[in-house]
VOPAGU-2260 file (C-alpha; in pm, 1 decimal, decimal comma):
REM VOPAGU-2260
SITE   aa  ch    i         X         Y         Z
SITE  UNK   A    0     789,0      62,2    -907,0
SITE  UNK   A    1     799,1     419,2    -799,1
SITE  UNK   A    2     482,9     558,2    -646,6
SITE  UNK   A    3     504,6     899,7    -741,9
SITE  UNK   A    4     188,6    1184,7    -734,8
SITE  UNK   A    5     -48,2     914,7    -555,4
SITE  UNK   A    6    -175,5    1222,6    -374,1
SITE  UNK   A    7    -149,2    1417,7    -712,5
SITE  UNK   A    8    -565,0    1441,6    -801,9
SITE  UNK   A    9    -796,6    1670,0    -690,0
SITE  UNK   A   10   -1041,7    1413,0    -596,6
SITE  UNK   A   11    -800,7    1231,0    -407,1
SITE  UNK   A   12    -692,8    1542,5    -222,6
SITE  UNK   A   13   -1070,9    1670,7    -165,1
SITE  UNK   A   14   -1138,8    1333,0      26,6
SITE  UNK   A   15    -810,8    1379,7     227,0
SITE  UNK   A   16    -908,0    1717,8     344,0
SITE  UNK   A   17   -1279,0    1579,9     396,0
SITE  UNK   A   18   -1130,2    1296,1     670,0
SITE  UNK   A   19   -1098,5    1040,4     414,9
SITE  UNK   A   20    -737,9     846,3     412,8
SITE  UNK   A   21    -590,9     719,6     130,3
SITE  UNK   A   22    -464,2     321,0     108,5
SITE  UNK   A   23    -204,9     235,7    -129,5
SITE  UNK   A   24    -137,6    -159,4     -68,4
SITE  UNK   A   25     181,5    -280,6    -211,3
SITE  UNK   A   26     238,9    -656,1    -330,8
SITE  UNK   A   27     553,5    -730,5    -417,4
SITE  UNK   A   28     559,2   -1110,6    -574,4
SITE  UNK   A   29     857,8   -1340,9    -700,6
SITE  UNK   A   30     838,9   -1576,9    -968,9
SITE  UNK   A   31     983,8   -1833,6   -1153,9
SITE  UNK   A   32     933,6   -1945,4   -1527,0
SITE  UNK   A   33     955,7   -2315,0   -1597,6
SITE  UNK   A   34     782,7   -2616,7   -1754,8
SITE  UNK   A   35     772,9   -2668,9   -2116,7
SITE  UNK   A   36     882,5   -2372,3   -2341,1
SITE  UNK   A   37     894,7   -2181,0   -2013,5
SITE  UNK   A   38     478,1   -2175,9   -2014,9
SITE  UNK   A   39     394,8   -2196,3   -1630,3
SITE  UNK   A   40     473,9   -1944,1   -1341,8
SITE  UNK   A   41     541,6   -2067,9   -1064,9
SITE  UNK   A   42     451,2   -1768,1    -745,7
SITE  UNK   A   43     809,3   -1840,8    -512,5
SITE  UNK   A   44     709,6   -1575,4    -242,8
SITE  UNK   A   45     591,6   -1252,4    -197,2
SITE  UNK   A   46     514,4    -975,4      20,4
SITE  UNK   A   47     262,3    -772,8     102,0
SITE  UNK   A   48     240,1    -411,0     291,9
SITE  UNK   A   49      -7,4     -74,5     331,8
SITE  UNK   A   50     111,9     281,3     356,3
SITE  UNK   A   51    -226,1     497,5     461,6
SITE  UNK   A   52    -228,7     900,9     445,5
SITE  UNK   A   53    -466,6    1054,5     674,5
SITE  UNK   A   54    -513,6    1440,5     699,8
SITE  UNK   A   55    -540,7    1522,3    1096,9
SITE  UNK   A   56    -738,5    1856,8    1077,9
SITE  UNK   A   57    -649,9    1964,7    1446,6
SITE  UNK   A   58    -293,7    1971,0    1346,2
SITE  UNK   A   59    -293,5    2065,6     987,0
SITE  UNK   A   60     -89,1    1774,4     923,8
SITE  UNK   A   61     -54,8    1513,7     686,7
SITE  UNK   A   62      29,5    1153,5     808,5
SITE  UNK   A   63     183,9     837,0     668,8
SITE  UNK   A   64     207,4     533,0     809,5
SITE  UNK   A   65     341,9     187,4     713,4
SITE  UNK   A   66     160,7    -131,8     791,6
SITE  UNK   A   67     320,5    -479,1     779,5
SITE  UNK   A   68     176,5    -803,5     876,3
SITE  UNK   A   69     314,1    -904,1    1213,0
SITE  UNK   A   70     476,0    -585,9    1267,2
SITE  UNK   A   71     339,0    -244,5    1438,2
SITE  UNK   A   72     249,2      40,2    1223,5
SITE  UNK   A   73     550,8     299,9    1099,5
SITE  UNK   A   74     544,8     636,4    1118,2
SITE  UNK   A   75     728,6     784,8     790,6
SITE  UNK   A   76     594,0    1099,7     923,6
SITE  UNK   A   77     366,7    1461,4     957,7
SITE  UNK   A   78     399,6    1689,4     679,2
SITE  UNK   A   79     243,8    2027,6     668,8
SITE  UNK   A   80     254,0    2031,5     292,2
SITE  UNK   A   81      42,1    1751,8      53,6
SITE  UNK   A   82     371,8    1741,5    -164,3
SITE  UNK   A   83     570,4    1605,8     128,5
SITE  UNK   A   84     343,3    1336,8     220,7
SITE  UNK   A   85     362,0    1227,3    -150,0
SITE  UNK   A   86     722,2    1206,8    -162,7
SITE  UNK   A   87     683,2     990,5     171,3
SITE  UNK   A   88     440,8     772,3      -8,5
SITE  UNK   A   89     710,1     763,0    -296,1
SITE  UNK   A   90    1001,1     650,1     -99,8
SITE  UNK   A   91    1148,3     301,1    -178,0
SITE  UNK   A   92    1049,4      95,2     116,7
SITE  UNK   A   93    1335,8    -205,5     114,5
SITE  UNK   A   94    1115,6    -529,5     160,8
SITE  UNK   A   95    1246,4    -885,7     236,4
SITE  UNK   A   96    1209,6   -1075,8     -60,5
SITE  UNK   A   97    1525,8   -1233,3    -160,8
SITE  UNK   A   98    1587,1   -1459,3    -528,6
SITE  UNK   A   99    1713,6   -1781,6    -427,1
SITE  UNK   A  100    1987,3   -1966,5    -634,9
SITE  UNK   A  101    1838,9   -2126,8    -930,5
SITE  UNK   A  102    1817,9   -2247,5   -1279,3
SITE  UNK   A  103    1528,5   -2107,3   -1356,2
SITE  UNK   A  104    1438,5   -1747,5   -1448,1
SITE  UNK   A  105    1255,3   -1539,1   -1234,3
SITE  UNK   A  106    1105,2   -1211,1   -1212,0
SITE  UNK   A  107     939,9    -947,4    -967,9
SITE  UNK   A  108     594,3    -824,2   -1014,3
SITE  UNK   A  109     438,0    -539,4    -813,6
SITE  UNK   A  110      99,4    -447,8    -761,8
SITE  UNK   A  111     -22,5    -133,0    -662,4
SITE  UNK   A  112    -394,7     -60,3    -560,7
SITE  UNK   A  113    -493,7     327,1    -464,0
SITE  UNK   A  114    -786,3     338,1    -235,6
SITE  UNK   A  115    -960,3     600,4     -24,6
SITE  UNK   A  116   -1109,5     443,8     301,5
SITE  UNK   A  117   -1413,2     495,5     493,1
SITE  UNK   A  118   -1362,3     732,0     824,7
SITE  UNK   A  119   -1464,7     390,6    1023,1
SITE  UNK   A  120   -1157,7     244,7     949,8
SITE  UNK   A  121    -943,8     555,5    1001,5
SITE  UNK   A  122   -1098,2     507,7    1334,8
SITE  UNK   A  123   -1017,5     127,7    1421,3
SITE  UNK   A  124    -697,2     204,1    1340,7
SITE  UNK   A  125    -637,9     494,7    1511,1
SITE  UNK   A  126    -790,7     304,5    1847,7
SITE  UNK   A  127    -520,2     -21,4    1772,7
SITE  UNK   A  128    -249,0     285,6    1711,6
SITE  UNK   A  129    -312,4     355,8    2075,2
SITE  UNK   A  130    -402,6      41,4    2256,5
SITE  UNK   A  131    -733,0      24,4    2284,7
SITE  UNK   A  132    -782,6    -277,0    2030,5
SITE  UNK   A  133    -697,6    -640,9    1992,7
SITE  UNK   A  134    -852,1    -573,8    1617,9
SITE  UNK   A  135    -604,5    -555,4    1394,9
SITE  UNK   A  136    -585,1    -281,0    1176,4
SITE  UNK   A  137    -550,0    -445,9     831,8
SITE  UNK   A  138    -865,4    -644,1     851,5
SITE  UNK   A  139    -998,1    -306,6     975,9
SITE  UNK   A  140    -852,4    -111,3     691,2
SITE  UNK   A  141    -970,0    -435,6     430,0
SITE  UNK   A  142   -1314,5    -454,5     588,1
SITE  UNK   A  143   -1437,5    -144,9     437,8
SITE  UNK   A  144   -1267,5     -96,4      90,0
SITE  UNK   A  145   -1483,9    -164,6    -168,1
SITE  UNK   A  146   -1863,9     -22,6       6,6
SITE  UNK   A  147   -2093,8     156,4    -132,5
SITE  UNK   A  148   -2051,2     471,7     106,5
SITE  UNK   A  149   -1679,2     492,4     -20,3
SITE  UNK   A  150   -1779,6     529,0    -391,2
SITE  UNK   A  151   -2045,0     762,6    -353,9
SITE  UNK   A  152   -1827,9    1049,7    -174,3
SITE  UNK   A  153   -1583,1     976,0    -503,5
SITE  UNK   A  154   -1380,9     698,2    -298,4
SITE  UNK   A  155   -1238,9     461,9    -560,4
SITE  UNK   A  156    -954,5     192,6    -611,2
SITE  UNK   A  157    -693,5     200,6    -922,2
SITE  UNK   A  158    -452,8     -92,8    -945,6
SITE  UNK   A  159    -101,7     -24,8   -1160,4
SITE  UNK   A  160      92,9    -329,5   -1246,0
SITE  UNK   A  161     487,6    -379,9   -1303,0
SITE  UNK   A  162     704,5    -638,8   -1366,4
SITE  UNK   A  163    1121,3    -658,6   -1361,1
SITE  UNK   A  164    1285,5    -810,4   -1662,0
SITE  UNK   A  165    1354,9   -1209,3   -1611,9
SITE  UNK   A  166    1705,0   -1285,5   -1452,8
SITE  UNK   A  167    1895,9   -1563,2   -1315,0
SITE  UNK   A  168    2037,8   -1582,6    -950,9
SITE  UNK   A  169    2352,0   -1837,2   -1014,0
């Protein structure tokens, strides 16, 4: 899955410029097909990261980070330009989610979901970005997602969907 023109919307770019960060929260699953008639899925592992884009007025920058679970955030950069940050946002990000041998088919499925955050939670992480939190940042950054506040200043959350065709790992 390519994430390409995430930042492409006016909406989307209106709430960036308003203080609003974007969320785009990757899940990258394996699976296997077995049973009868290859009828049940069977989730192997999976993976699971955030990349947030947050407009920083005082330095008419653009920046992306990458979240992991158990790591500290990533900086994939400040970009002057809205087009650069997108093509930061697009980058393959190599995760660690390796096919084991086996008999049965598998496949990869990733799951996308676009948000726009609340300014709160631009804040909490900003604070854990420099210390001055024990909290961690994606409960701050999940916290907030879906409230009301969010949707009324045009905040919303689109999920895209892929999957890989089945293959075999010998």
């Amino acid at each position: 899955m390519t994430a390409y023109d995430m930042l492409a919307a006016s909406r989307t770019r209106t709430n960036l410029a308003a203080g609003f960060p974007a969320r785009f929260h990757f899940r990258v699953e394996l699976w296997s097909i077995g049973g009868l008639f290859g009828l049940t899925n069977d989730l192997e592992r999976s993976v699971e990261y955030d990349v947030l884009v947050h407009f920083i007025a005082l330095e008419k920058a653009y920046a992306v980070v990458l979240v992991e679970k158990e790591r500290p955030p990533f900086s994939l950069g400040k970009f002057a330009r809205v087009e650069d940050a997108e093509r930061a946002v697009a980058r393959p990000i190599p995760v660690r989610i390796n096919a084991p041998a086996s008999k049965r088919p598998m496949y990869y499925q990733v799951t996308l979901q676009a948000t726009n955050i609340e300014i709160s939670d631009l804040d909490d992480l900003n604070r854990w970005l420099r210390g001055m939190s024990d909290r961690n940042p994606g409960t701050a950054l999940t916290r907030g997602l879906k409230s009301i506040v969010t949707k009324l200043l045009g905040g919303s959350t689109i999920e895209y969907k892929t999957t890989s065709p089945n293959f075999r790992v010998p």
